[in-house]
Residue frames as a rotation matrix with the C-alpha (Angstrom) as fourth column:
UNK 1
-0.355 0.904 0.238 54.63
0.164 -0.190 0.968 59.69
0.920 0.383 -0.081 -43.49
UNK 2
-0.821 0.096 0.563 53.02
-0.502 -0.591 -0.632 61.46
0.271 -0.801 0.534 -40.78
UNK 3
-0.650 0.756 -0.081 50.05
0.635 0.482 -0.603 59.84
-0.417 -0.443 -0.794 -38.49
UNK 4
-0.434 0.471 -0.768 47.95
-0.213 -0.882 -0.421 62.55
-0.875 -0.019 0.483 -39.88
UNK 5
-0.526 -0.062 -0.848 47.67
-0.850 -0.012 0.527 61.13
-0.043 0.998 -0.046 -43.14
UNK 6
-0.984 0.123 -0.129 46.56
0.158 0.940 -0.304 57.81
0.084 -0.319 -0.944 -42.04
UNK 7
-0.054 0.998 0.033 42.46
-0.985 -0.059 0.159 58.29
0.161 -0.024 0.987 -42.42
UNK 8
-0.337 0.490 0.804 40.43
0.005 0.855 -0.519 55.50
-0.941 -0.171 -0.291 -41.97
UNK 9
0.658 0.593 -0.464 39.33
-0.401 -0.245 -0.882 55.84
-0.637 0.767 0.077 -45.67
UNK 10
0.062 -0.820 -0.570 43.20
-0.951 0.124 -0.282 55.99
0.302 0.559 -0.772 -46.85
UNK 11
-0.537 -0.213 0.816 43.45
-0.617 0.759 -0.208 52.94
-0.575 -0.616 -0.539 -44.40
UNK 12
0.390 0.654 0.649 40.24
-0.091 0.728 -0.679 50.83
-0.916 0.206 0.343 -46.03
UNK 13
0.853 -0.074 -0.517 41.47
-0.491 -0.453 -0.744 51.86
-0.179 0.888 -0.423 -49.36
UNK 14
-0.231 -0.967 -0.106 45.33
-0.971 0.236 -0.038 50.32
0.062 0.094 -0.994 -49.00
UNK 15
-0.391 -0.229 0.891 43.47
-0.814 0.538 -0.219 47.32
-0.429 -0.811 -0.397 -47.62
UNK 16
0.443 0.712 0.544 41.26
0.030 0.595 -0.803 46.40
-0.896 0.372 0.243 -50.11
UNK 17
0.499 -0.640 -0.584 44.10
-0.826 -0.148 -0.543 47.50
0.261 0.754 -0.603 -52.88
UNK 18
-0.369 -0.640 0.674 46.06
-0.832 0.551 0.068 44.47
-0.415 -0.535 -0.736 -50.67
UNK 19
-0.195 0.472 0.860 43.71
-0.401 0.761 -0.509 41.78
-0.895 -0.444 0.041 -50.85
UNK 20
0.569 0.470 -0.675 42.83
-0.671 -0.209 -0.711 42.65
-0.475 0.858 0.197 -54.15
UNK 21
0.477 -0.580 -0.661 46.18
-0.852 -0.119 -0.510 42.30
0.217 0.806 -0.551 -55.27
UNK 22
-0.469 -0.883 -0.009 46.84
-0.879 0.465 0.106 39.18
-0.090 0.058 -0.994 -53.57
UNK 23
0.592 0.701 0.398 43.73
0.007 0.489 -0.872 37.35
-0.806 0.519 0.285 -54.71
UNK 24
0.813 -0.032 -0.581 44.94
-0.536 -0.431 -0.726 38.55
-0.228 0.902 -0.367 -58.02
UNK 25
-0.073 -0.994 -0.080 48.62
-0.996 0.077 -0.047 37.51
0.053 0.077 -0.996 -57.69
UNK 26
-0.762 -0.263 0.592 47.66
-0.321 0.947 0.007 34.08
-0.563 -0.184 -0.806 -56.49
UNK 27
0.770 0.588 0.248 44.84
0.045 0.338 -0.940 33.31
-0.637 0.735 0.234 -58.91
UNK 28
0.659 -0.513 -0.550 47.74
-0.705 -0.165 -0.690 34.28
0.263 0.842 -0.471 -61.70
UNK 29
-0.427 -0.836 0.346 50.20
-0.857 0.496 0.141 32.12
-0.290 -0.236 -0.928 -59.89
UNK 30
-0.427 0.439 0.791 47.81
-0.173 0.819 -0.548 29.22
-0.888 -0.371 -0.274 -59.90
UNK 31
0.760 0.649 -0.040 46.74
-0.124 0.085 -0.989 29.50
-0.638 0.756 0.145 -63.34
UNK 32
0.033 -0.872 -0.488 50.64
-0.964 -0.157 0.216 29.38
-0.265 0.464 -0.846 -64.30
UNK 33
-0.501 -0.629 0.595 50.94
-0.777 0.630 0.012 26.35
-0.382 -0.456 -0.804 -62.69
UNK 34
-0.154 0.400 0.903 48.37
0.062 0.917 -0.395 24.64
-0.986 -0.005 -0.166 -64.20
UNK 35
0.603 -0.323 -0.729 49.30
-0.777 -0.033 -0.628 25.81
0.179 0.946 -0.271 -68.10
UNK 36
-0.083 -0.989 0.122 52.56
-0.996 0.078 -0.049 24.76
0.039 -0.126 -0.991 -66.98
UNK 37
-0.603 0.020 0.797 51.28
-0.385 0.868 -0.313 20.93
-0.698 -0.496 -0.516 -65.25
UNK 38
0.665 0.744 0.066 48.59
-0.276 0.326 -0.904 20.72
-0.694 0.583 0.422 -68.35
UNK 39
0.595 -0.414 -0.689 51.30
-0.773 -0.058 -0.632 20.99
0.222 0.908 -0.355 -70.92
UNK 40
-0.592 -0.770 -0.237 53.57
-0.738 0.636 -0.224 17.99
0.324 0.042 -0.945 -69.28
UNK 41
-0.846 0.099 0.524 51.03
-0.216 0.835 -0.506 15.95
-0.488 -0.542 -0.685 -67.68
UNK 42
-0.467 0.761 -0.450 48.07
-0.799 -0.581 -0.154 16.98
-0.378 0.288 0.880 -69.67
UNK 43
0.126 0.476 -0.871 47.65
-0.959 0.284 0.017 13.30
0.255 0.832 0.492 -71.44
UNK 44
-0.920 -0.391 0.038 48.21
-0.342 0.749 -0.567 11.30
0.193 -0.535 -0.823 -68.50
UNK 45
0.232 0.955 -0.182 45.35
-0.255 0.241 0.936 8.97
0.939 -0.171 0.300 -67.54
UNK 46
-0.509 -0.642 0.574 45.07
-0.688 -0.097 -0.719 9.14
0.517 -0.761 -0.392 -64.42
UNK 47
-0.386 -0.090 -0.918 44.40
0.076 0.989 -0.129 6.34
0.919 -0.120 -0.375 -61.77
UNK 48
0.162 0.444 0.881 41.39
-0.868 -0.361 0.341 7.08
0.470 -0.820 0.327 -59.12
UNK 49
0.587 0.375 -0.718 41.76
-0.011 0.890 0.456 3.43
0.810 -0.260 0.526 -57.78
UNK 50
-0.136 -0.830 -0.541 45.22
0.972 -0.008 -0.233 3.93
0.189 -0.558 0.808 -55.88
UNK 51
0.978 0.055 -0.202 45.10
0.179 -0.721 0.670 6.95
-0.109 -0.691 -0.714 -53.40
UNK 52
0.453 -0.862 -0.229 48.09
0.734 0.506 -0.453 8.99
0.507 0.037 0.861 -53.57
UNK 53
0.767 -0.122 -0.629 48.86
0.400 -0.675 0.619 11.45
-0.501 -0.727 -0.469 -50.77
UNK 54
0.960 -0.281 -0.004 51.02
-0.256 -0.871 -0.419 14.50
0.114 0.403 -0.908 -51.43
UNK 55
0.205 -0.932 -0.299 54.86
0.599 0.361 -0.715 14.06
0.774 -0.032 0.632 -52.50
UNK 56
0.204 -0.451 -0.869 57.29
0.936 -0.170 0.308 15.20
-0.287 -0.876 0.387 -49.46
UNK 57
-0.786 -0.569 0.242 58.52
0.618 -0.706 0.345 17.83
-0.025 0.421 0.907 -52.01
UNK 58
-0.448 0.504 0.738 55.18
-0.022 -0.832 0.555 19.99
0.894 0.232 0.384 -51.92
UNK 59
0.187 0.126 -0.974 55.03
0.925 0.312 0.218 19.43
0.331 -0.942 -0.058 -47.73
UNK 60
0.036 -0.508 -0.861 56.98
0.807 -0.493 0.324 22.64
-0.589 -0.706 0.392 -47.10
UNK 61
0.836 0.506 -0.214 57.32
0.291 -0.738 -0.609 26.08
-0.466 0.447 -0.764 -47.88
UNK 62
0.076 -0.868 -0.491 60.84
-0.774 -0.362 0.520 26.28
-0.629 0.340 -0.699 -48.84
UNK 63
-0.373 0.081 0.925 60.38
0.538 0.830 0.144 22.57
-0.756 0.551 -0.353 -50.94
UNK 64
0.450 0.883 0.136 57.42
0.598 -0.184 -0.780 24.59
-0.664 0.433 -0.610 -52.70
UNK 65
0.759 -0.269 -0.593 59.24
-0.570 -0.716 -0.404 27.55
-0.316 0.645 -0.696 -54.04
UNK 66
-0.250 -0.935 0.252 62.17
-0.342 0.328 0.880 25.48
-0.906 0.134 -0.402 -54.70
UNK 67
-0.457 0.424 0.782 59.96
0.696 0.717 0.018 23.13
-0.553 0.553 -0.623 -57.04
UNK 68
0.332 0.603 -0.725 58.75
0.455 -0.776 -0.437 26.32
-0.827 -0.185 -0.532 -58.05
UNK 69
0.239 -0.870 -0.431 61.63
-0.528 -0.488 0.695 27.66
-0.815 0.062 -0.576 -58.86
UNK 70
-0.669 -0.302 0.679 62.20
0.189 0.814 0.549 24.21
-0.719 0.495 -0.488 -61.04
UNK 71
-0.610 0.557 -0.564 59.24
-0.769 -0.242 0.592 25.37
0.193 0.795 0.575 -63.10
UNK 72
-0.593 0.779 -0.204 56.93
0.562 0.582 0.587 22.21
0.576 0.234 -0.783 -61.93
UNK 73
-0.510 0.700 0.500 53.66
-0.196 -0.660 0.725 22.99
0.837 0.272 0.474 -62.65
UNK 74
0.347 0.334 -0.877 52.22
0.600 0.639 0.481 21.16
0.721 -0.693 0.021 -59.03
UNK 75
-0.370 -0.410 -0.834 54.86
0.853 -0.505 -0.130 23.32
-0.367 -0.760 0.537 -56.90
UNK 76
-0.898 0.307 0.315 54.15
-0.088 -0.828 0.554 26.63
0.431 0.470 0.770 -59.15
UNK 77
-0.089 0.996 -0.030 50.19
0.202 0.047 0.978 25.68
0.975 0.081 -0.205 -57.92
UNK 78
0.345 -0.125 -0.930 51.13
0.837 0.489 0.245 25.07
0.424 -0.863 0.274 -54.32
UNK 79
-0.592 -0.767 -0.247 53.03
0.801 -0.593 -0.082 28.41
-0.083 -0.247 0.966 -54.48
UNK 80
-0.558 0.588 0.586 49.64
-0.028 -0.719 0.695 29.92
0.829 0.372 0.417 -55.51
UNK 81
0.288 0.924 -0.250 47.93
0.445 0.102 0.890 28.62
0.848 -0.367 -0.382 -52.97
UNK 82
-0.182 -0.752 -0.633 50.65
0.894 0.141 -0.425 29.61
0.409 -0.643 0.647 -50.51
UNK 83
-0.834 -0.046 0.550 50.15
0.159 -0.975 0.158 33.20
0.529 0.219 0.820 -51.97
UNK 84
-0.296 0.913 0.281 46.31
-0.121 -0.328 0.937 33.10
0.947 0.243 0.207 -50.77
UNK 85
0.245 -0.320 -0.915 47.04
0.934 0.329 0.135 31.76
0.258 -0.888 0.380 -47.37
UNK 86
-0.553 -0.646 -0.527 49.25
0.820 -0.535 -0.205 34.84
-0.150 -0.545 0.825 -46.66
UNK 87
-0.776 0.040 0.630 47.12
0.106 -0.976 0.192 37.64
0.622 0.215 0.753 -47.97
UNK 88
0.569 0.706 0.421 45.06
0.182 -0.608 0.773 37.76
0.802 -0.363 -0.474 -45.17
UNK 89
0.423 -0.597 -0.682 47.94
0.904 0.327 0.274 37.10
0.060 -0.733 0.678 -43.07
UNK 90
-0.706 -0.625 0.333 49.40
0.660 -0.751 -0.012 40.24
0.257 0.211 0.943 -44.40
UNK 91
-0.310 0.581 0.752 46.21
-0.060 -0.802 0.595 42.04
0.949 0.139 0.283 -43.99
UNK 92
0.672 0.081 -0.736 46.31
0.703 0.241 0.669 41.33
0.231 -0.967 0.105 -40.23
UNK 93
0.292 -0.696 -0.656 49.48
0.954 0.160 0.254 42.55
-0.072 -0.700 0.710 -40.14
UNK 94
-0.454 0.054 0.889 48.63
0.664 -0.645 0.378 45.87
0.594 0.763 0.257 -41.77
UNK 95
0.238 0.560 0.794 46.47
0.006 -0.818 0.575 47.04
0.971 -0.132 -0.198 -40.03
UNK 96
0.618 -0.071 -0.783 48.30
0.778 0.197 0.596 46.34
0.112 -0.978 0.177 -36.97
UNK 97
-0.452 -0.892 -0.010 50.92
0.884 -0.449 0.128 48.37
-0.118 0.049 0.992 -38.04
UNK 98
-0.342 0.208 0.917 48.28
0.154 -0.950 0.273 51.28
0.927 0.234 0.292 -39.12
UNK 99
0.605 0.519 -0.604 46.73
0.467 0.383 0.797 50.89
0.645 -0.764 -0.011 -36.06
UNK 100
0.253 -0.584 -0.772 50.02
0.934 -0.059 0.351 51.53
-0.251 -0.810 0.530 -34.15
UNK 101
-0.717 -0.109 0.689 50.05
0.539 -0.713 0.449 54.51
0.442 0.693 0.570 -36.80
UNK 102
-0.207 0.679 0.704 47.41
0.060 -0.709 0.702 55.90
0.977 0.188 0.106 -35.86
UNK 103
-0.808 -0.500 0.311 48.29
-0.279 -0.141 -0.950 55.31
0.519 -0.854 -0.026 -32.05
UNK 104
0.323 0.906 0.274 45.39
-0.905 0.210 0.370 53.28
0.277 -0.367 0.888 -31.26
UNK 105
-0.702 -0.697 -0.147 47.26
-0.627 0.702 -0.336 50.76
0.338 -0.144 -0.930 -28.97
UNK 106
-0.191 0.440 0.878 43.95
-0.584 0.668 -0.462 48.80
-0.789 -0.600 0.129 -27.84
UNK 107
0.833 0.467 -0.296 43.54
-0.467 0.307 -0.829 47.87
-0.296 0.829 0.474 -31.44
UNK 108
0.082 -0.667 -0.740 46.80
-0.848 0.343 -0.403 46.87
0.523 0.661 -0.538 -31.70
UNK 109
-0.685 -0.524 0.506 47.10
-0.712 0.628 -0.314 44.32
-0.153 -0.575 -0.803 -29.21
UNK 110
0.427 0.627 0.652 43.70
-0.007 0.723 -0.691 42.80
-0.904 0.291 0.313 -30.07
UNK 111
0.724 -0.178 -0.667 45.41
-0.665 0.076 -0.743 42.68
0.182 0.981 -0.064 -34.02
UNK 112
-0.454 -0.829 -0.327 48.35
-0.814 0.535 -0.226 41.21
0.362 0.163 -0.918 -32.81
UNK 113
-0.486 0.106 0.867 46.52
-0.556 0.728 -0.401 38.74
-0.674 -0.677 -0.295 -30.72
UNK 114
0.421 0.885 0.201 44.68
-0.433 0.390 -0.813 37.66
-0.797 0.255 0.547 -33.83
UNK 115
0.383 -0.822 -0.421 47.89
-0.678 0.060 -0.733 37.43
0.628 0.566 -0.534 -36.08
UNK 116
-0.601 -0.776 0.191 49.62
-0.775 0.507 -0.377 35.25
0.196 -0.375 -0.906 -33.42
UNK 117
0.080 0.700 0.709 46.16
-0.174 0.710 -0.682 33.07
-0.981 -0.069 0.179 -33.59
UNK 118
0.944 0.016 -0.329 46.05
-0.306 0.410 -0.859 32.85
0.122 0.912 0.392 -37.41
UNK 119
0.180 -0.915 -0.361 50.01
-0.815 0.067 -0.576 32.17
0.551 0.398 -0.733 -37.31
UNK 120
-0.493 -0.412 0.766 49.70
-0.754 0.642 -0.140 29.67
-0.434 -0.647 -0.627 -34.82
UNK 121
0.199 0.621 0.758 46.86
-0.172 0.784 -0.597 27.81
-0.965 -0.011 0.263 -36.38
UNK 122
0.687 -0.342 -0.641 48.95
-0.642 0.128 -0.756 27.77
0.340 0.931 -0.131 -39.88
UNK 123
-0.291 -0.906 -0.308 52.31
-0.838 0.397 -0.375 26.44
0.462 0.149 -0.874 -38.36
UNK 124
-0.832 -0.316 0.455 51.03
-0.444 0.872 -0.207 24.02
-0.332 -0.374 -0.866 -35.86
UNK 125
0.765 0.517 0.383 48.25
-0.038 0.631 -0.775 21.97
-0.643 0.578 0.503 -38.86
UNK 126
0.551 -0.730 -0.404 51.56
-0.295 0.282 -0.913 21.87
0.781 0.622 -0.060 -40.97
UNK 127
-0.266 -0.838 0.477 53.63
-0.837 -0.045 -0.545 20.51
0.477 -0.544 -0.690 -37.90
């Protein structure tokens, strides 16, 4: 695909088709997970008195999709929320890349600099 194509229209357009769809994707993920966690846990009573802090298994992103993977309905949530986390991450990283499309290198370096700020302030509050 040629730079030529690349509009600022075609550009706003892909972006908001992005977000959409990963608003969308995680809101479905997250609505799996909690069919999924209603139908096994659904008739537990649960116990506000005793604080319980998140199992080790939904700590990490590769734990998450694993448990995922397993079908529990907690990881399957966790895997939604994961999803919503990244789609602006991805939309950062879009438009860096149109950006470099469209050969507008002061815009890229202020994108990347704002991608390597959102990516730092994800890994090092989970570290």
């Amino acid at each position: 695909m040629s730079a030529q194509t690349w509009n600022d229209r075609r550009i706003e357009v892909i972006i908001g088709a992005l977000l959409r769809t990963g608003v969308i994707l995680a809101a479905t993920v997250v609505l799996l997970g909690a069919v999924v966690y209603l139908a096994r846990h659904g008739s537990e009573i649960p116990n506000y008195a005793v604080f319980h802090r998140e199992p080790d298994n939904l700590t990490s992103a590769t734990a998450i999709v694993h448990g995922a993977l397993g079908m529990s309905g907690r990881a399957i949530i966790q895997l939604g929320l994961l999803l919503l986390i990244a789609t602006p991450v991805a939309r950062v990283l879009f438009s860096a890349i149109a950006f470099a499309l469209e050969r507008d290198y002061l815009y890229v370096f202020i994108t990347l600099i704002v991608l390597g700020i959102l990516l730092y302030s994800l890994f090092e509050s989970s570290g």
